[in-house]
ROPA-321034 format. One line per field, with one value per residue (C-alpha): residue in one letter; residue number from 1; x, y, z. Coordinates in nm, 4 decimals, always signed. Layout:
N
residu = c(A,...)
num = c(NUM,...)
xx = c(X,...)
yy = c(Y,...)
zz = c(Z,...)
! end
This chain:
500
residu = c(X,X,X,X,X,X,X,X,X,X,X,X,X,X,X,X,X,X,X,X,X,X,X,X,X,X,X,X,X,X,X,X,X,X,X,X,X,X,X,X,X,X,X,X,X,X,X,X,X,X,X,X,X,X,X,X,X,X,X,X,X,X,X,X,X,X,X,X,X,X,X,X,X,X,X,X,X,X,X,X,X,X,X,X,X,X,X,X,X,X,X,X,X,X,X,X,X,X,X,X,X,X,X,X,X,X,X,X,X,X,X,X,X,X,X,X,X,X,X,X,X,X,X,X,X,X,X,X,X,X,X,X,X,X,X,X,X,X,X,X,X,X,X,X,X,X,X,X,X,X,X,X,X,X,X,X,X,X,X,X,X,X,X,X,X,X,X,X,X,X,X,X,X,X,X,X,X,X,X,X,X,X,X,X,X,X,X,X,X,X,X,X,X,X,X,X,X,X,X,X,X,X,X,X,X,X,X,X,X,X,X,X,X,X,X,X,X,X,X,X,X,X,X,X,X,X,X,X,X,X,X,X,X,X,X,X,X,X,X,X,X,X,X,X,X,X,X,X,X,X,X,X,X,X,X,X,X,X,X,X,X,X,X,X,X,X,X,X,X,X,X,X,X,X,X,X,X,X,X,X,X,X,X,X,X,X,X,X,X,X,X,X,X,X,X,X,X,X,X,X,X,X,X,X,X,X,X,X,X,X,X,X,X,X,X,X,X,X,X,X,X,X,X,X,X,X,X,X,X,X,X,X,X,X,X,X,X,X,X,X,X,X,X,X,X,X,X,X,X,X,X,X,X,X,X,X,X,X,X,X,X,X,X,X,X,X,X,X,X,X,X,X,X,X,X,X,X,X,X,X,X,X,X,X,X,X,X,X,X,X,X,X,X,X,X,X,X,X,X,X,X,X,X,X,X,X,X,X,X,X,X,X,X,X,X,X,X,X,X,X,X,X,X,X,X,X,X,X,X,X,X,X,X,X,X,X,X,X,X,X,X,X,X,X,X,X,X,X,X,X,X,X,X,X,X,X,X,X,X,X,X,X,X,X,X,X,X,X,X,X,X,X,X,X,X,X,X,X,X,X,X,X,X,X,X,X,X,X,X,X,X,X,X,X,X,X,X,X,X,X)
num = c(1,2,3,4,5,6,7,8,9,10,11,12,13,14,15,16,17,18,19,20,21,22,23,24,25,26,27,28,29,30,31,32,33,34,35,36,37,38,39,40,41,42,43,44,45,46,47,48,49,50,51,52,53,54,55,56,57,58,59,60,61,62,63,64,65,66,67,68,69,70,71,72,73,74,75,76,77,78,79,80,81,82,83,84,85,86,87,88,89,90,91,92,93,94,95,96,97,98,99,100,101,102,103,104,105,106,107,108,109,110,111,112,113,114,115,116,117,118,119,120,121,122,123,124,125,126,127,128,129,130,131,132,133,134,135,136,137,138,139,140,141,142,143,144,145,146,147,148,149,150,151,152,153,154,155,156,157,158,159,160,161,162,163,164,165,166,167,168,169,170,171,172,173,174,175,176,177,178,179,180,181,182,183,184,185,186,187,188,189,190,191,192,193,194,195,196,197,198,199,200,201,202,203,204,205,206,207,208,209,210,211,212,213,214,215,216,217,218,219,220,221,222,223,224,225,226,227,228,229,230,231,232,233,234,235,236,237,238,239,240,241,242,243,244,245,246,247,248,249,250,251,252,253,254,255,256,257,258,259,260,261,262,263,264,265,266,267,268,269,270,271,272,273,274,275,276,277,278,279,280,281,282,283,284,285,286,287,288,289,290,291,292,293,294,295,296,297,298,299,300,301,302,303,304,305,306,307,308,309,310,311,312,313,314,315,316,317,318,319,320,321,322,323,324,325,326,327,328,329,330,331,332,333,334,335,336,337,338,339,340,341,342,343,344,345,346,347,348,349,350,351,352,353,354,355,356,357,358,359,360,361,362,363,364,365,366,367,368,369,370,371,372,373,374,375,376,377,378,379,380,381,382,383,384,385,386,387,388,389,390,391,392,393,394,395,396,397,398,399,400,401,402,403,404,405,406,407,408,409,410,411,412,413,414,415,416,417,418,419,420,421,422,423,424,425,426,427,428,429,430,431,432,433,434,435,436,437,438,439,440,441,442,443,444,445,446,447,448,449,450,451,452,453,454,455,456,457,458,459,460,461,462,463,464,465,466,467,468,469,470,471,472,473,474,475,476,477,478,479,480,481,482,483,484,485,486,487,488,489,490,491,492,493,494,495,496,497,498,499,500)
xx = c(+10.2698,+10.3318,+10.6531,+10.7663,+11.0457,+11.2301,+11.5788,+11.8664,+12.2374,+12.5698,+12.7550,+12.7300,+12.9456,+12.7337,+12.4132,+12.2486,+11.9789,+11.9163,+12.0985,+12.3101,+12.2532,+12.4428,+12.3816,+12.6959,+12.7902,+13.0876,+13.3153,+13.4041,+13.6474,+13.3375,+13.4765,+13.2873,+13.2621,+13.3017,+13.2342,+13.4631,+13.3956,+13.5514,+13.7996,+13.5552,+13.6738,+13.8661,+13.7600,+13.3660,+13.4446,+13.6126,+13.3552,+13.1114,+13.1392,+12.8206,+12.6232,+12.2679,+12.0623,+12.3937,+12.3795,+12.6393,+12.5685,+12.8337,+12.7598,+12.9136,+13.2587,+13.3416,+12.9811,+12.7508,+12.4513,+12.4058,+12.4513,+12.5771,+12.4127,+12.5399,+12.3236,+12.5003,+12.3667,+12.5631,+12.6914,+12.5807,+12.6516,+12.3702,+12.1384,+11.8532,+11.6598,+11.3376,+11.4665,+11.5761,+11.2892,+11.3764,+11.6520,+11.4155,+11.1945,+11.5481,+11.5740,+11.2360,+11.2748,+11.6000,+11.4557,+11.1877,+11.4056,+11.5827,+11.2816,+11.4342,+11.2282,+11.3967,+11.7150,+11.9207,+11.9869,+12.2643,+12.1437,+12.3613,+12.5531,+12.7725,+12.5550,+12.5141,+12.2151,+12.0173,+12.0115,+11.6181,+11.5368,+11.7502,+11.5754,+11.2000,+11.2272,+11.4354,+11.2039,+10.8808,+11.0349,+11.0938,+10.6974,+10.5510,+10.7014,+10.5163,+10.2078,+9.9099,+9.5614,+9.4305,+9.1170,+8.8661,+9.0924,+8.9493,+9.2867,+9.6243,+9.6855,+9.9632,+10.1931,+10.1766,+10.2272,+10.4738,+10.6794,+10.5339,+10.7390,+10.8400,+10.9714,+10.8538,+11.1378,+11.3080,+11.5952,+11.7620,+12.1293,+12.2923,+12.6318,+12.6839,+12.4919,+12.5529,+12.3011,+12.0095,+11.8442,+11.7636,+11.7333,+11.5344,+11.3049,+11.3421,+11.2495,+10.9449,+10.8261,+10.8392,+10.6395,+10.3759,+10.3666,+10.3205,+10.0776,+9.9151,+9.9655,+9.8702,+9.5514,+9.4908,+9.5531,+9.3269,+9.0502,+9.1218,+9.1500,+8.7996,+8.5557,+8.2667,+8.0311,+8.2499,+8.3064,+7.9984,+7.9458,+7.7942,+8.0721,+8.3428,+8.1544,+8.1847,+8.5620,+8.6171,+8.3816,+8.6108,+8.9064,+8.7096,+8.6266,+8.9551,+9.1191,+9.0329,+9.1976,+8.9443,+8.6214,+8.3602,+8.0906,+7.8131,+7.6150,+7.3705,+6.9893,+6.7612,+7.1153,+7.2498,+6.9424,+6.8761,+7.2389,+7.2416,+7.4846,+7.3168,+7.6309,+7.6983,+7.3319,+7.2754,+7.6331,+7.5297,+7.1345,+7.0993,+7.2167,+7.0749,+7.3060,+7.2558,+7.5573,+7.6876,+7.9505,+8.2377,+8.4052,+8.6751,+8.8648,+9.2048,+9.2807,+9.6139,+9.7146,+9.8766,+9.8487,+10.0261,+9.8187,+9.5424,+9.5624,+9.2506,+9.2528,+9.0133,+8.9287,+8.7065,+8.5421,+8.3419,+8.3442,+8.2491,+8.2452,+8.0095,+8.0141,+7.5961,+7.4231,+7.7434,+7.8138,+8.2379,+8.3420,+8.3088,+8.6928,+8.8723,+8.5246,+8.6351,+8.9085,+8.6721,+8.6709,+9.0000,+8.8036,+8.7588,+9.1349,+9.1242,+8.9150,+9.1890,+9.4430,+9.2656,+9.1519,+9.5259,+9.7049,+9.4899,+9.5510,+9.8946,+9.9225,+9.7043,+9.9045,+10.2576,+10.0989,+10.1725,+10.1034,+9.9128,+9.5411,+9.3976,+9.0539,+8.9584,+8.6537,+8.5371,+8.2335,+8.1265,+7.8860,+7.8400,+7.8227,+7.5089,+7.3040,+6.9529,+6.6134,+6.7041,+6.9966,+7.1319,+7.1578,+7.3490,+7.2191,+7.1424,+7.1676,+7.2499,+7.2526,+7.6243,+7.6746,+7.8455,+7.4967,+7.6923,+7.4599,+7.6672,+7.5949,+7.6472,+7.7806,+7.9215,+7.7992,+8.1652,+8.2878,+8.1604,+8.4611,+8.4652,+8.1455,+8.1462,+8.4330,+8.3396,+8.0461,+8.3204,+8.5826,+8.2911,+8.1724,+8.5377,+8.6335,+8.3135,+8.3457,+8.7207,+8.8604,+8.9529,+9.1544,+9.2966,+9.6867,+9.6339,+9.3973,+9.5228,+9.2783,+9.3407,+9.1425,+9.1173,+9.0215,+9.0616,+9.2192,+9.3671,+9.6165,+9.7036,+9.7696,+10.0290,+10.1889,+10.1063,+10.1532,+10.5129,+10.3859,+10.0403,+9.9550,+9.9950,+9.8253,+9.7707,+9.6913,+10.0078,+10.3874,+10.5376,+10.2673,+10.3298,+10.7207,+10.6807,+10.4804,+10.6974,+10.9939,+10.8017,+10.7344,+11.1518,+11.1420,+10.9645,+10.9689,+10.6014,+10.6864,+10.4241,+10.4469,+10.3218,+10.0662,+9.9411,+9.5697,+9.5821,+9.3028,+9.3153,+9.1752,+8.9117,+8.7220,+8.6724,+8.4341,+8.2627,+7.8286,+7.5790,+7.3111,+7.4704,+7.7568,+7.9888,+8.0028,+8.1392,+8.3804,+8.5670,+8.7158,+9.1485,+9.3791,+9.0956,+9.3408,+9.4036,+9.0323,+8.9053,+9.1717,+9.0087,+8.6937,+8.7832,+8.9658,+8.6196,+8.4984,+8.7677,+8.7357,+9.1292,+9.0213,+8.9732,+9.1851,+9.4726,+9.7027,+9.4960,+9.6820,+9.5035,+9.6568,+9.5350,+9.6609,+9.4290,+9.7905,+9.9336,+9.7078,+9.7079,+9.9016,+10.2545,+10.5718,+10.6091,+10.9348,+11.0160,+10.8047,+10.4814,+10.2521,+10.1978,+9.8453,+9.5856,+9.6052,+9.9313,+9.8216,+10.0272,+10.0099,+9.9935,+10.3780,+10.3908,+10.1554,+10.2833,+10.6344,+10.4734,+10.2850,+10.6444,+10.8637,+10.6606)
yy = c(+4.5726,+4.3155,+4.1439,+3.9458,+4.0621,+3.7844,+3.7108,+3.4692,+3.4482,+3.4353,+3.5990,+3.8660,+3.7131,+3.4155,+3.6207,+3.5242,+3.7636,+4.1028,+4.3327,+4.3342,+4.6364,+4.8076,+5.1120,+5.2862,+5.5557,+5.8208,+5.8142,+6.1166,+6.2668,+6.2492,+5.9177,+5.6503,+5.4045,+5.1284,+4.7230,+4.4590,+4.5040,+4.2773,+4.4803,+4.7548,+5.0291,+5.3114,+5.5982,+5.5254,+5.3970,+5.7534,+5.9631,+5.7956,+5.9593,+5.7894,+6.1481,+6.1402,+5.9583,+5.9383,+5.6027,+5.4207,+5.1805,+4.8556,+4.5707,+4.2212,+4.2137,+3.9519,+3.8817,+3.6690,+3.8495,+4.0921,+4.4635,+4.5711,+4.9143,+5.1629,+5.4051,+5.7146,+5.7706,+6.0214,+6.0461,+5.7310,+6.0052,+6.1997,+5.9185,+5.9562,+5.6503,+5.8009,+5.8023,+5.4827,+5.3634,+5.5856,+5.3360,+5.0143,+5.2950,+5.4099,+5.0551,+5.0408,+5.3794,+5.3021,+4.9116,+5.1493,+5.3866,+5.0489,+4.9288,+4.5510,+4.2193,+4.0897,+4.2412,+4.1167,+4.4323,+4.3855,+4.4535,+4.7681,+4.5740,+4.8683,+5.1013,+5.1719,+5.1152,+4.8148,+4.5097,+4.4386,+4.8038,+4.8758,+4.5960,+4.6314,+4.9983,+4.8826,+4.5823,+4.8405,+5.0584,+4.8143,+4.7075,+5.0318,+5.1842,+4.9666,+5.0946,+5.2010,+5.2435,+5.1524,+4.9455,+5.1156,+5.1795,+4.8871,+4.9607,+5.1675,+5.4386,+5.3706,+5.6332,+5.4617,+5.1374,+5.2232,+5.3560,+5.1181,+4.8929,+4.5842,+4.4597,+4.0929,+3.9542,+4.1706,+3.9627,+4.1142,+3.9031,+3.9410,+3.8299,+3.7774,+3.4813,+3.4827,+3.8771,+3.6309,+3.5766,+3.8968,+4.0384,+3.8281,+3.8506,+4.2484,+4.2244,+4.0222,+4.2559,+4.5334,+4.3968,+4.3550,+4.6919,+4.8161,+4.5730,+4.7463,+5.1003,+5.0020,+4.8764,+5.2243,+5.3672,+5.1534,+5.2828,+5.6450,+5.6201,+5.4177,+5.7020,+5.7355,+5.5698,+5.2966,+5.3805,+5.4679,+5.3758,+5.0969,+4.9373,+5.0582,+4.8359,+4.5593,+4.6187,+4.5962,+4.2483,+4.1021,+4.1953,+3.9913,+3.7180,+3.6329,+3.6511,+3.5197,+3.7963,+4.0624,+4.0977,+4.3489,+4.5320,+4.7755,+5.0350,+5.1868,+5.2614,+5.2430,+5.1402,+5.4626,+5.6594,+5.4669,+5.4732,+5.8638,+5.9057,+6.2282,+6.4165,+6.0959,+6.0648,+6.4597,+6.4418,+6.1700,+6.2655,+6.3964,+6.0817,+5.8589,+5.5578,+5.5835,+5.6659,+5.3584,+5.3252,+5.0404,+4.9054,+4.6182,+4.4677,+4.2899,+4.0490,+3.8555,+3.6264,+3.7393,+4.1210,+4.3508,+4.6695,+4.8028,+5.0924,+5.2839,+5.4137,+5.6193,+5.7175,+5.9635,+5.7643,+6.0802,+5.8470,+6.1897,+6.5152,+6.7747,+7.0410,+6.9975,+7.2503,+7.5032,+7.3486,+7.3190,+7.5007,+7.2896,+7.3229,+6.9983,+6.8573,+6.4923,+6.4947,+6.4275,+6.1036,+6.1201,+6.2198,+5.9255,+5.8768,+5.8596,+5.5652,+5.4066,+5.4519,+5.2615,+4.9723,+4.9340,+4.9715,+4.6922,+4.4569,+4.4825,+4.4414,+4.0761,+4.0367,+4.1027,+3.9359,+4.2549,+4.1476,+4.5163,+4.4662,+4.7563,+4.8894,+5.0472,+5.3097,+5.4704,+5.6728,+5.6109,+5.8627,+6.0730,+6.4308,+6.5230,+6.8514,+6.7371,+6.8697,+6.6370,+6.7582,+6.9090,+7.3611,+7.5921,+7.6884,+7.3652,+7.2619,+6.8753,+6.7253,+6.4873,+6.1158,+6.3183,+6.4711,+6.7789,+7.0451,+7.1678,+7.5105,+7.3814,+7.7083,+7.5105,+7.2090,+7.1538,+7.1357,+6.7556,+6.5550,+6.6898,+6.6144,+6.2497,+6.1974,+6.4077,+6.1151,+5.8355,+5.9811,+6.0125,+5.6722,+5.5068,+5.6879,+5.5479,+5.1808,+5.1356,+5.3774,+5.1521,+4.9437,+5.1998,+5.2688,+5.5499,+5.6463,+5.8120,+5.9669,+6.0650,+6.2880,+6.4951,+6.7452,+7.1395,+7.2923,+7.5188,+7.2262,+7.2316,+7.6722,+7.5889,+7.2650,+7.2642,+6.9221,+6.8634,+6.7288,+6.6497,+6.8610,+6.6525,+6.7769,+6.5858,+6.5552,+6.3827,+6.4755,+6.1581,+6.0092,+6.2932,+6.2151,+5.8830,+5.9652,+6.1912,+5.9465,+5.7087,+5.9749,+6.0673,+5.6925,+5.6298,+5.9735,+6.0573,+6.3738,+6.5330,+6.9057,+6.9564,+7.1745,+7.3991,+7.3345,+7.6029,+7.7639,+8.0591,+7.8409,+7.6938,+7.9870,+8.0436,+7.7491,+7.8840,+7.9514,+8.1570,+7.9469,+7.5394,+7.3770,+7.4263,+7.5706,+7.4044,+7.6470,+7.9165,+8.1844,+8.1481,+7.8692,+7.6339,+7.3599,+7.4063,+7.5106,+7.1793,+7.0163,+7.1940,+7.0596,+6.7176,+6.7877,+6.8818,+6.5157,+6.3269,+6.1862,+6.2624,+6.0893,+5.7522,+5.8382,+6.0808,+5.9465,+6.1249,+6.1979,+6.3590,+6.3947,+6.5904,+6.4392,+6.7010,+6.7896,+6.4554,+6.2289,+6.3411,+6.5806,+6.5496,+6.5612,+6.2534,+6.0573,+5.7248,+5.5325,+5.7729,+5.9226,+6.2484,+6.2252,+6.0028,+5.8695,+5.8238,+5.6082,+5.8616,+5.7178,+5.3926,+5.3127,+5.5970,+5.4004,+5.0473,+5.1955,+5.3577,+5.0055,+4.7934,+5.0259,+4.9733)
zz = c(-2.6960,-3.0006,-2.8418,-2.5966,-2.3467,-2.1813,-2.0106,-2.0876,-1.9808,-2.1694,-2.3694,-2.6308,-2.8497,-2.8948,-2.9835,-3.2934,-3.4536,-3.5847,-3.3119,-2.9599,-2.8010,-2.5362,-2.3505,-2.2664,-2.0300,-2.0332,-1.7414,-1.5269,-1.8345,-2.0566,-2.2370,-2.2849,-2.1196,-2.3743,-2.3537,-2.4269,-2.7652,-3.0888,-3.3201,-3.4738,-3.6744,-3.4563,-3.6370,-3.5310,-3.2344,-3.2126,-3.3011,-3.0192,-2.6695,-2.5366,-2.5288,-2.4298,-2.7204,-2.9668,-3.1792,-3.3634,-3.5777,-3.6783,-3.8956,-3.8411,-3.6374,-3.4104,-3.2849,-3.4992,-3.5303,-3.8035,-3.6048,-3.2852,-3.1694,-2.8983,-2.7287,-2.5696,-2.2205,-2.1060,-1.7593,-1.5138,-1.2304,-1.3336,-1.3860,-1.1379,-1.0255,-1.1313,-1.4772,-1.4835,-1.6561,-1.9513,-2.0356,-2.1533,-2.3458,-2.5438,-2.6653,-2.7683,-2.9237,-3.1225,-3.2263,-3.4116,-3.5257,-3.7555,-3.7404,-3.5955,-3.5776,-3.3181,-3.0862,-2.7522,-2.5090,-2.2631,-1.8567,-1.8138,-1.5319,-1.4700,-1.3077,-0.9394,-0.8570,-0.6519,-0.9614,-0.8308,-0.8709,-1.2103,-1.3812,-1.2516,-1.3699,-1.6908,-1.7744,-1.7326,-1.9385,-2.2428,-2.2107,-2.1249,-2.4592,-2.6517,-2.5590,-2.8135,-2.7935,-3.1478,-3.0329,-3.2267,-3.4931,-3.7868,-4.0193,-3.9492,-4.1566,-4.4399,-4.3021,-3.9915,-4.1252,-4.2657,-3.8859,-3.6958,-3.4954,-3.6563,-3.3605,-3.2281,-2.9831,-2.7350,-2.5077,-2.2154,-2.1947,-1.8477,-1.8553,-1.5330,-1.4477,-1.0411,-1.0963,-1.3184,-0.9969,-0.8567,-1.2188,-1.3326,-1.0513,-1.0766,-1.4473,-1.3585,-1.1154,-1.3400,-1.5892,-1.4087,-1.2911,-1.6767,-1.7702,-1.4751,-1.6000,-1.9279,-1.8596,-1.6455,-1.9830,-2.1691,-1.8998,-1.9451,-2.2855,-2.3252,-2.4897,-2.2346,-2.4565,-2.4202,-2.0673,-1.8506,-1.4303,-1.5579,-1.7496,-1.4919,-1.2298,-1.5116,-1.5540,-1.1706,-1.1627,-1.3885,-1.1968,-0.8949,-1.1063,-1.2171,-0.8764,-0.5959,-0.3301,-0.5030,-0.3841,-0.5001,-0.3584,-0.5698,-0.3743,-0.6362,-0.6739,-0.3953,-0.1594,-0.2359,-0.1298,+0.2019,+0.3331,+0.2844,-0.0166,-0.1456,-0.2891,-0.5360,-0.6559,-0.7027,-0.9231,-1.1202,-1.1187,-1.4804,-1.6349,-1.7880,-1.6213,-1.2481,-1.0173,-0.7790,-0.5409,-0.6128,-0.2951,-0.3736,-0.1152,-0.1955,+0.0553,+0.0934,+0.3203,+0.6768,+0.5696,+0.8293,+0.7058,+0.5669,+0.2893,+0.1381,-0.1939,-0.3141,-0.6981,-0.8417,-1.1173,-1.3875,-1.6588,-1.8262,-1.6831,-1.9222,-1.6416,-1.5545,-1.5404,-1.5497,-1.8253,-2.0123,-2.2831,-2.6274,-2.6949,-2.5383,-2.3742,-2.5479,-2.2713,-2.0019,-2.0589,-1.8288,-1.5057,-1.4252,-1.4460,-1.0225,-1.0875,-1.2914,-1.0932,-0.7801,-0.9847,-1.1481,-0.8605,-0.7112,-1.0261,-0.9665,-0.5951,-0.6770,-0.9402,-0.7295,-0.4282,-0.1980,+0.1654,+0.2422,+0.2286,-0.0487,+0.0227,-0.2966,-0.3293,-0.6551,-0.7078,-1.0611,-1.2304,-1.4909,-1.4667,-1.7115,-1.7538,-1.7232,-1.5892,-1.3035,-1.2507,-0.9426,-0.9920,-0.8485,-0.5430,-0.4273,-0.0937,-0.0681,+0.2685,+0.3009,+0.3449,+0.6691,+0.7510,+0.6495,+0.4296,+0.0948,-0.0984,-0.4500,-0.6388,-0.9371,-1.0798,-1.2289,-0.8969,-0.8660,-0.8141,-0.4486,-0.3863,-0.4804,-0.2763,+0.0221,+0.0452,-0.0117,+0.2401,+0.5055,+0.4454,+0.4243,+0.7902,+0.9155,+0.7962,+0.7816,+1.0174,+1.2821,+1.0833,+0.8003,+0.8394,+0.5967,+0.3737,-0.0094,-0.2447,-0.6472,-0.8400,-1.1593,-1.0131,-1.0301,-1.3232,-1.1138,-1.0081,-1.4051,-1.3664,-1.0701,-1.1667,-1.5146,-1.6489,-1.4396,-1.0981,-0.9372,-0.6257,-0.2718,-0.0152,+0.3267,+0.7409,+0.8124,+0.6975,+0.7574,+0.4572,+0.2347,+0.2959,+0.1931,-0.0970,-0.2176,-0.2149,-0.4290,-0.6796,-0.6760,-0.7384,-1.0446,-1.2056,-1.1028,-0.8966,-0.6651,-0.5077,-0.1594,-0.1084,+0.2405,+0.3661,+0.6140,+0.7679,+0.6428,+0.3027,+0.4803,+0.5484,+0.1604,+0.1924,+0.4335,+0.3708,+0.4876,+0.4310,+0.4680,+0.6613,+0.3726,+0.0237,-0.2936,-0.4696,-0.2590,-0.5257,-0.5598,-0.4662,-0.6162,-0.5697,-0.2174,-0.1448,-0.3211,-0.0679,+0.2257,+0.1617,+0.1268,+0.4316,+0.5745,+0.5350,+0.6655,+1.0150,+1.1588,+1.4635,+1.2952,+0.9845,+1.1046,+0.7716,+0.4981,+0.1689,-0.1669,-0.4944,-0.7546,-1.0740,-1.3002,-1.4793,-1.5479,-1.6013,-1.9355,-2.1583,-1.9541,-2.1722,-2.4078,-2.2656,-2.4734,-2.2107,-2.2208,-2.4442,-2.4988,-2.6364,-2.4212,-2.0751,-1.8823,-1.6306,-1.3782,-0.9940,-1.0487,-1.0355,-0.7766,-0.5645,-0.6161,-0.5011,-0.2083,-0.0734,-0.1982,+0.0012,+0.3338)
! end
C-alpha cells in the first residue's frame, strides 16, 4: 500500500481535495438512498439508482472540492457482514478507476450494523486493496504504470462526531488486521529460494525481537533426532537446508486462555521421491501457506494486544527428492512412537504435523483450551470445495461452530467435514501402526490421520482446516488477489480469538 488511510470529523461540505465519496444504498422500493446532497443536476441524479458497482460522477456543486462520486451498493438488506469488507476495497477500486491522488470517503453511517465492526472490516478493506507484491520486480512495466494507482491520501470523514470514538477505534483495529494478512501474503508469495526453513525461522526471530510478548523456540539438528521427531526429519531429509521445528509463544498479560495454532510450514513442496507434475510446481511455494497463517495471526494478536495466550507450532522443511530422501515403503517410527507406512512421499504435510500435534498434546495439553491446525494440504480438498471454502474438520462441534461463525464473519467460509470411522480404516497397514494415503475422500482420510495423533484426552478441542483451495487461486474480490497468496485464515482466526 502507497497511502495513508486516516479519520477526521465534519462535514462534507467543507472537504477540500480531489473527491468526496459516498457509498449509497437503495431503499426497500429499489430507490436510492441518497445524501443530503447540494443542488446537482436532476437528470443524473435520475439516472442513479445506487445498483451494485453503478458510479456517477459530478464536478463542483455546492461542496468545495473538485468531484463528488457515488457508488451504487445496492440493497443494505442484502449486505452480509462477511462482505462488509468489500465496501473499503470499492473505494479503492473506483479511486483507481479516476485514478485520484488524494479522496475523503464518507463512513456509511446509515447501515445497520455494529459501528466497531462496520469500520474494522471497512478500514481493512481500504488497506488490504492496496496490496501488491512487486519486491523483486527492479521497474514496473509501462502498461502498468500507466493503471497504477495514483492514489496517496485516503480520509474516512464521519459526520457524526459523538460515532468518532468507537469508529475510530474500529478503523484502527482493522488495520492492523491487514497489515497482518498482508505480510502472510508477502510470506506465501516469497519464491522458496527466497523462502527456505531457514529463513522462515529468521522471519519468526524478528517477530520476537521486535516484541517483547513473542518468544521463540528452534528445535532442529541433533534436537530433532534425540527428542524423537522422525516424521519431520524423514520429510525434510533430501534437502539440502535441514528441517526444524518453530515454537513461539505470545504471552500477554493476565491471559484467561491458552490457544494452539499449528502451521504446516513446506517452504516448497517438489513431491520427493513421488515426485509433482512440472505444470504449476512454482505454486508450491504456497505450502507453507499454514505456516503463514500461524505466524500472522500471532503478529496481529501482539499487535492488537489480545488477552488469549497463542502457542504457535510450525514445522519448517522442504520437501526434496534426494538419495537421502525418505521412499515409498518406508516405515518411519512417530514423534507418537507410532510406526507410519509411507505410500506417498507427496503425502508429507500430514506427516510433519502428525509429529507436531503429538508433541503439542504432550507439552501443552494441560493447559490448551483448544488446539486449531491449517494446512495446504490434499488436493482433493480443492476437487470438493474447489477454491470457495476450506474444509473444517474437528473433535469437538461447539469449536467447529465457533469457527464457522468467524468465517460467516469475515467472508472466509469453511465447510464441515465427517471423520467417521468408517475413514479411518482406509489408513489402516499391514505391516505399521498406520499408513500414509488411504485411496478416496483424501481430504477426510488426511483428517483421520491427523486425528490419529491427537491426544483427545489432553486436547478434546481439536480443529483442522485445510485451506489447499483458498490459500491461493480464490475469486479476485476488490480486496483480494486472484493471482498469489491470499493470506486466507488469518482474519478468520483473529475473529475467532476477538469473539471469545
Amino acid at each position: 500500500m502507497d497511502y495513508t488511510v486516516k479519520t477526521r470529523v465534519g462535514t462534507a461540505k467543507k472537504i477540500t481535495g480531489e473527491a468526496i465519496v459516498y457509498l449509497v444504498f437503495q431503499d426497500n422500493d429499489e430507490q436510492p438512498q441518497l445524501p443530503a446532497l447540494p443542488q446537482l443536476p436532476e437528470k443524473q441524479l435520475a439516472d442513479f439508482s445506487a445498483k451494485q458497482n453503478e458510479i456517477q460522477l459530478f464536478y463542483q456543486g455546492e461542496f468545495a472540492c473538485q468531484k463528488l462520486l457515488l457508488i451504487g451498493c445496492g440493497k443494505s438488506s442484502e449486505l452480509e457482514a462477511g462482505k462488509l469488507t468489500e465496501l473499503g476495497g470499492r473505494v479503492i477500486e473506483v479511486a483507481r478507476q479516476f485514478k485520484l491522488p488524494e479522496l475523503t470517503v464518507i463512513f456509511p453511517l446509515q447501515l445497520n450494523f455494529d459501528r466497531e465492526k462496520l469500520a474494522e472490516k471497512f478500514y481493512s478493506g481500504l488497506v488490504l486493496a492496496g496490496y501488491k507484491f512487486i519486491q523483486y520486480k527492479n521497474q514496473s512495466d509501462d502498461e502498468e504504470n500507466e493503471q497504477q494507482l495514483k492514489l496517496q491520501h485516503v480520509t474516512v470523514l464521519i459526520e457524526d462526531a459523538r460515532s468518532e470514538k468507537t469508529i475510530t477505534r474500529g478503523g484502527e483495529k482493522g488495520i492492523t488486521i491487514a497489515e497482518a494478512v498482508k505480510f502472510s501474503r508477502d510470506l506465501g508469495n516469497t519464491p522458496a529460494n527466497k523462502m527456505s526453513p531457514r529463513e522462515l525461522q529468521q522471519t519468526a526471530l524478528e517477530m520476537a525481537e521486535k516484541e517483547p510478548k513473542i518468544k521463540l523456540k528452534t528445535i532442529a539438528d541433533e534436537q530433532l533426532k534425540k527428542q524423537g521427531f522422525n516424521l519431520i526429519r524423514a520429510v525434510g531429509g533430501g534437502s539440502s537446508t535441514p528441517p526444524r521445528l518453530l515454537e513461539l509463544t505470545y504471552t500477554p498479560e493476565n491471559y484467561a486462555r491458552t490457544v494452539l495454532l499449528l502451521g504446516k510450514g513446506v517452504t516448497f513442496d517438489s513431491g520427493g521421491i513421488s515426485l509433482k507434475p512440472s505444470k504449476k510446481m512454482d505454486e508450491m511455494k504456497f505450502d507453507m501457506s499454514g505456516a503463514g497463517v500461524v505466524l500472522a495471526v500471532i503478529k496481529g494478536a501482539a499487535d492488537l494486544n489480545l488477552p488469549t495466550r497463542l502457542i504457535g507450532l510450525i514445522p519448517a522443511v522442504e520437501n526434496m527428492p534426494d538419495s537421502s530422501s525418505i521412499r515409498p515403503g518406508d516405515i518411519v517410527e512417530s514423534y507418537a512412537g507410532q510406526t507410519v507406512e509411507i505410500l506417498n512421499t507427496d503425502a508429507e504435510g500430514r506427516l510433519i504435523l502428525a509429529d507436531t500435534i503429538a508433541y503439542a498434546c504432550q507439552k501443552w495439553g494441560e493447559q490448551a483450551d483448544c488446539m486449531i491446525d491449517y494446512a495446504t494440504l490434499t488436493g482433493a480438498c480443492l476437487v470438493a470445495l474447489g477454491h470457495a471454502a476450506a474444509g473444517l474438520m474437528g473433535s469437538d462441534d461447539k469449536l467447529c461452530e465457533q469457527l464457522l461463525r468467524a468465517g460467516q464473519q469475515v467472508n472466509e467460509r469453511l465447510w464441515r467435514l465427517p471423520l467417521w470411522k468408517d475413514y479411518r480404516k482406509k489408513l489402516d497397514s499391514k505391516i505399521a501402526d498406520i499408513k500414509n494415503i488411504g485411496g478416496q475422500a483424501g481430504t477426510v482420510v488426511a483428517g483421520c490421520f491427523l486425528k490419529n495423533f491427537v491426544d483427545l484426552d489432553k486436547i478434546p478441542r481439536w480443529a483442522h482446516i485445510d485451506i489447499a483451495g483458498t490459500a491461493w487461486g480464490m475469486e479476485k474480490l476488490n480486496y483480494r488477489p486472484k493471482e498469489g497468496a491470499t493470506g486466507f485464515g488469518v482474519r478468520l482466526t483473529l475473529e475467532f480469538l476477538s469473539n471469545q
